[in-house]
N, C-alpha and C positions, 0 to 999 in steps of 0.2 A: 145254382139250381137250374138256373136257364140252359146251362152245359148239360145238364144231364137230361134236360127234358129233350133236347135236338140228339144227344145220344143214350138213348134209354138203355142198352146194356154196356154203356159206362165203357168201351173202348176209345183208346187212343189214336190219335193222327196215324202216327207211324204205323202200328197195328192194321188200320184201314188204307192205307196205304201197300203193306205187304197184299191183303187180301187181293187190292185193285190188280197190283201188278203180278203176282201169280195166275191170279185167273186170266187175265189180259193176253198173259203167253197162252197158260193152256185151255182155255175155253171154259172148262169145266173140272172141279175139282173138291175135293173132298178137305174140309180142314186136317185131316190127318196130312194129308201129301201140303196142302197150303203150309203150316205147320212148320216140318220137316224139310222145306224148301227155306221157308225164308228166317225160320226163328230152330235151328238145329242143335241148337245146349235144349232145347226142352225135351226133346226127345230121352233124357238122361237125367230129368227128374222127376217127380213125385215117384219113382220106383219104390218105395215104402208100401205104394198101394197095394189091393190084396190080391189083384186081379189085373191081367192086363186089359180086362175092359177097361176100369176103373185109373189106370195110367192113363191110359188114352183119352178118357174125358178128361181128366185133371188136366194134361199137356195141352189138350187143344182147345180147351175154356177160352182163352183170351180171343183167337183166331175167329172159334164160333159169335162169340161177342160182336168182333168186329163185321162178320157177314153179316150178321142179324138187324145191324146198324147202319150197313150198306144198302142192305133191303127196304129198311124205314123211308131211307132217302130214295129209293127209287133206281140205285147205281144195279143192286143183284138180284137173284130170283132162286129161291127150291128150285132146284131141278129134277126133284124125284128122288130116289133112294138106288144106291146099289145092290146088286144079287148080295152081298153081306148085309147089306141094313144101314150100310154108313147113307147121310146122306150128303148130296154133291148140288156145290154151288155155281152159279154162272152168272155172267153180267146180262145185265139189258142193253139197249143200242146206244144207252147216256153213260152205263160205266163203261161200255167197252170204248167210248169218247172218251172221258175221263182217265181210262186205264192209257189209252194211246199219249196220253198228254205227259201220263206219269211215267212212259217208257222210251218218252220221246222218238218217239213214232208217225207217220203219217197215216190216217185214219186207213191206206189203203194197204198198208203194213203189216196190219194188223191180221190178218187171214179171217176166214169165217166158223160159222159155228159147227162145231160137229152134228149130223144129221141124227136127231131125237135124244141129244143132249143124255139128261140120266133117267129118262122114261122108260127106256126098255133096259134100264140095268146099267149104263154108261159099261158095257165091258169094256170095249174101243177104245174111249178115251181112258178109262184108269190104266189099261196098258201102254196108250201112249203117253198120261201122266208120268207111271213106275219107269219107263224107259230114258225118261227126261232125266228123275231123280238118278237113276243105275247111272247115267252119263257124267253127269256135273257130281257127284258122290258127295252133297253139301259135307261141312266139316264145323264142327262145332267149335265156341270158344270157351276154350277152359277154366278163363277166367269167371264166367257163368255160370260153372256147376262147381265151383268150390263151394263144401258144407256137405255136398251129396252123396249120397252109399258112396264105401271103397270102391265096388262094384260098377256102378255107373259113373264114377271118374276115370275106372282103368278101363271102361267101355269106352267112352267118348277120347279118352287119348289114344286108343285102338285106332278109330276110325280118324282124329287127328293122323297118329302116323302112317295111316295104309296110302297108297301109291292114290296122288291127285287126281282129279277126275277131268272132265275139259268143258271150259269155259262157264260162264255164271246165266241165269236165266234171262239176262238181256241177249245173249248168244241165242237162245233160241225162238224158235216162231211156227204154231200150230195149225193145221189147215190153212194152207198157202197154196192157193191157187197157179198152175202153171199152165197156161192158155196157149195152147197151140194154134189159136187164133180167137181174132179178140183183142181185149185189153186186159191188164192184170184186172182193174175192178169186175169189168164185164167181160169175164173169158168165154170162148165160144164151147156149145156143149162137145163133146168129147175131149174136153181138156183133161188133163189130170188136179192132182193136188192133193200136196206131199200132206202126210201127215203131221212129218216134223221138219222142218230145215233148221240144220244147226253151222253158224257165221262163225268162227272161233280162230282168226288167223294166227293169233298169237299160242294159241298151243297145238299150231300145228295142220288144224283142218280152217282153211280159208272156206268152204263150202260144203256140208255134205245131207243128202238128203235119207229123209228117212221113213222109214213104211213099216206099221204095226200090224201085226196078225196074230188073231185067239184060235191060229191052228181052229179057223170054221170055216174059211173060206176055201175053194177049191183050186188048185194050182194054178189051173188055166186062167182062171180070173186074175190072181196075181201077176202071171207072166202076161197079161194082155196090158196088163197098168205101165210096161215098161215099152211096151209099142206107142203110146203115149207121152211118156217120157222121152224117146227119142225124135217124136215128133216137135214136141217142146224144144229138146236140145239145137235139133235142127233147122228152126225158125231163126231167120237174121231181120235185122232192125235197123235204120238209122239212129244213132246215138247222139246227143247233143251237139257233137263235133261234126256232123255228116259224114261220118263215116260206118258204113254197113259190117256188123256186128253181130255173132250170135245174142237172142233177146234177152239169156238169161244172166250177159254181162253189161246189159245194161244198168240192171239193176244188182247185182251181186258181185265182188270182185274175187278174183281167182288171178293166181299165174299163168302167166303163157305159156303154151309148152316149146320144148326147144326141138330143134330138127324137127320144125315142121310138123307135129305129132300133137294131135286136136284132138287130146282127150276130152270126154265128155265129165264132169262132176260123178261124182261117186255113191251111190245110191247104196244105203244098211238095211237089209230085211230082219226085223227082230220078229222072231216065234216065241209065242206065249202058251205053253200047255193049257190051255183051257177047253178050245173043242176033242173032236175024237181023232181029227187027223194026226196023225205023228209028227213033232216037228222035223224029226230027220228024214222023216219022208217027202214032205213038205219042200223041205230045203235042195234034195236032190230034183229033184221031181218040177222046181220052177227052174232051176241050174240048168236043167237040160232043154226046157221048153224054149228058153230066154238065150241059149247059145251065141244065136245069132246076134245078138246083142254086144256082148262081154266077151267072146272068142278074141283072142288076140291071136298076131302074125310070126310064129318064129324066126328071127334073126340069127341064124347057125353062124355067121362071121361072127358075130358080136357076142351070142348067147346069151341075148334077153328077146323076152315076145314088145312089138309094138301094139297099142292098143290104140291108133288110130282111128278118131270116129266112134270110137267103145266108150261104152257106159261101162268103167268097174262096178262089178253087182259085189257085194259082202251078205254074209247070214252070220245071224250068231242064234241065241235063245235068251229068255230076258234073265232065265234062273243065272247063266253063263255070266252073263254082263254083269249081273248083281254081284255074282261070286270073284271074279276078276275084275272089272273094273276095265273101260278102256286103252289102260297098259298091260291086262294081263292078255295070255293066249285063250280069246276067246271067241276071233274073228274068224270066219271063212271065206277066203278071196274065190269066187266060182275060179273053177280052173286048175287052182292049187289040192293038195293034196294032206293040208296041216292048218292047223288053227294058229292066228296070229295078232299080236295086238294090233289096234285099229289102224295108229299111223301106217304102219308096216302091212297091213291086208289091203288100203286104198291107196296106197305106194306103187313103186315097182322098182325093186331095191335094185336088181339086178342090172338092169336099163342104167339106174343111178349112177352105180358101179363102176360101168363102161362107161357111160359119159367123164365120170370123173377121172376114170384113166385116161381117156380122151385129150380131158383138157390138161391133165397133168406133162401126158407127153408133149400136147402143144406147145406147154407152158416151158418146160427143159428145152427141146426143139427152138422156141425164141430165145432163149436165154443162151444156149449154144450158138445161134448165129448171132447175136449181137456178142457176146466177147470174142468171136473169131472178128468180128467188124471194130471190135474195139482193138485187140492186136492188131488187126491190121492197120487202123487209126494210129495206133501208137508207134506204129513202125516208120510213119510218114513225120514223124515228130522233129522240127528244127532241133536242134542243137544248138547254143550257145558257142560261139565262135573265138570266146577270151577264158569265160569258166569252164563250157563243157557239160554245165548245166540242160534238161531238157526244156523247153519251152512249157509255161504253163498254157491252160487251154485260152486263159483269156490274152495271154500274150499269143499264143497262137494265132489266133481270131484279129488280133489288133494288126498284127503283120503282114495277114494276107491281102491282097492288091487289093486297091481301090481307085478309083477314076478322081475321088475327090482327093485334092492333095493338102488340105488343109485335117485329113487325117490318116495321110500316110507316115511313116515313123521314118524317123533322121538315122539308126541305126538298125535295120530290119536283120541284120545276122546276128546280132544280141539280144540278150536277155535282159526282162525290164530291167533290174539290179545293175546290168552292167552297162545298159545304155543310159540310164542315169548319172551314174559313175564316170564313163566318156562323156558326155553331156559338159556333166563340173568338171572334168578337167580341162575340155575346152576352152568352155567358158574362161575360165585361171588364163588357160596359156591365154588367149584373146586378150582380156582385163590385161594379162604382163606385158603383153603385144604392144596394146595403145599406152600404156602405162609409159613402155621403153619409148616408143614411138614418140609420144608427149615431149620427153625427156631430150631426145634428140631435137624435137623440132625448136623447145626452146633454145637448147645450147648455140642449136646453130643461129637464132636468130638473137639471143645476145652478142653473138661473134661477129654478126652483122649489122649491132648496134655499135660495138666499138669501135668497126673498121672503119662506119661512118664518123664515127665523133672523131676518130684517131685523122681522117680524111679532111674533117671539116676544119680542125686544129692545124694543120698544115698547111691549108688555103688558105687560113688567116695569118700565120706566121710569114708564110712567103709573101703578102703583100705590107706589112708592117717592115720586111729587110725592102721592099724596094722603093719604099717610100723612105725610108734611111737613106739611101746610097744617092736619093738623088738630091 
């Protein structure tokens, strides 16, 4: 009873838990997206219901539960309603504490709040929400909707098999301040700040930032945001190590570029049909203003553009991105002339290409001069002087001069095998040497034992006859 009085709509840890850390990344959000992010087999049942109003409250019961219980504690807040009537939730400065804890985060990590939250309609962020979701394309577990319509099991194994999305919502991070001077907590004003940065090294984007628009904003405003962004790019920092650093790898890691070639991070413009602007209008229309930016330099030897110092700009549209998914053809790299999946439009395959031919011919080219060096090593190669044998490399090594003589070799024009071989038979003939030698020295000094007793017997005899005679 006492559990249910501290959680009065009767949600679970884990449940409150999703909430914290959905809203935590995106500021502001709607149980439906909260939902749909972190709990995605729901999306795939109560579909029996009569209405997809009626779905949608069923699905996102628990979640609502859980914010309403957030709010008790003092963690979240109403944030108003959307132009649909949904309404959208947000933390206070203790959940978005709490949220940082549950995301393992440092408080200054965490980015700030979107400006009027869901007061004026949250457009902003629910497109920067929908944009999050198009990205990471949550995937349900199927084991969680066994029992459910035909229909919503061969939906959710649909969206199982369609092409992955990149990376999970720890990967991402919403208004993030990027100070062109300042500190990240305290950036100075005319800094920027991304809508989205998405960290996802392992599928492929170590870095990439992102910028919503409900097609209301006016071109030039857009194309001013990335005069900012280069300002950003271009700021250098001492880094832990005292070594001076662009500031934005201080805190974010990316690869180096090779040959010298200081690309800047890669910046996604998603358009959202919502104002009156046209997004293809839009899209061209900041392409051109921003030139100076994302122009790269053609390399006719080589036949890729460097983009040295360039910010890759991308456009897509968010209906695009839903409908493809970031492996399908839905990117536009400024510049290019085709739509292409994301890896591949903040790439530069061509450049790729030639590097890798590059190093391939390198890699032949060394591999060609060490076996002409190894022929020719092999040509210098002793010879065995009894078998005929070639020197192995470590008899080679062992043979060659040395000043110490206590590892020079007793037979240097043979081969181990065979100077072991003469070695022992040495040895033998020696052993038979002292052996014969022995043999003689005794004979001869028995022979010199007899002469004497033979000598000594005769000295005695001769004086025995002359003591007779006399």
């Amino acid at each position: 009873m006492g559990k249910r009085k501290e959680n009065e709509a009767g949600s679970s840890n884990d449940l409150r838990a999703d909430v914290l850390r959905v809203l935590g990344v995106l500021k502001v959000a709607t149980a439906d997206q909260i939902q749909r992010l972190s709990s995605p087999h729901l999306t795939y049942r109560h579909t029996a219901k009569k209405t997809p109003a009626k779905q949608k409250e069923a699905r996102t019961a628990s979640h609502r539960a859980a914010a309403n219980d957030l709010r008790r504690h003092g963690l979240a807040l109403d944030g108003g309603r959307t132009r649909g009537g949904e309404e959208v939730r947000l933390l206070t400065k203790d959940g978005l504490a709490a949220a940082a804890i549950d995301l393992d985060r440092e408080p200054e990590e965490m980015g700030g709040m979107p400006k009027s939250g869901g007061r004026s309609g949250a457009a902003h962020p629910m497109t920067v929400n929908e944009t999050v979701l198009a990205l990471i394309r949550p995937k349900p577990d199927l084991d969680l909707v066994v029992g459910e319509p035909a229909e919503a099991v061969a939906a959710a194994r649909a969206a199982v098999d369609a092409p992955d999305g990149i990376g999970s919502l720890v990967s991402y991070a919403t208004e993030v301040a990027l100070p062109v001077k300042g500190t990240w907590k305290n950036p100075a004003i005319g800094s920027a700040r991304a809508d989205i940065v998405l960290t996802a090294p392992g599928d492929g984007v170590p870095l990439l930032f992102i910028e919503a628009d409900n097609c209301t904003e006016e071109a030039v405003l857009i194309a001013a945001k990335f005069d900012k962004y280069a300002r950003f790019f271009q700021r250098q920092e001492k880094d832990t190590d005292n070594v001076e650093k662009p500031l934005w790898r201080t805190r974010w890691s990316a690869p180096l570029c090779e040959e010298y070639e200081r690309v800047h991070p890669p910046v996604l413009l998603v358009f959202h049909q919502v104002g009156k602007r046209a997004a293809r209008t839009q899209m061209a229309r900041v392409a051109e203003l921003t030139r100076h930016h994302w122009q790269g330099r053609w390399h006719r030897e080589h036949g890729y553009h460097s983009y040295d110092r360039r910010i890759p700009v991308v456009a897509t549209t968010l209906d695009l991105l839903r409908e493809h998914g970031p492996a399908g053809p839905a990117f536009w790299r400024f510049g290019r002339d085709h739509r292409e999946p994301l890896l591949e439009a903040i790439g530069n395959s061509r450049r790729d290409a030639c590097l890798a031919r590059s190093r391939k011919t390198a890699r032949e080219e060394q591999r060609r001069r060490e076996e002409e060096e190894a022929a020719r090593r092999e040509s210098w190669r002793p010879v065995c002087e009894d078998c005929g044998q070639k020197f192995t490399d470590d008899r080679w090594k062992a043979v060659e001069y040395t000043r110490d003589w206590s590892r020079r070799q007793s037979h240097p024009h043979l081969c181990e095998h065979c100077q072991t071989r003469t070695v022992t038979a040495e040895a033998e003939q020696q052993a038979e040497a002292r052996a014969t030698e022995r043999e003689r020295q005794e004979r001869e000094q028995e022979r010199l034992r007899r002469e004497a007793e033979d000598q000594a017997a005769e000295q005695k005899a001769g004086g025995w006859f002359s003591r007779f005679r006399t």
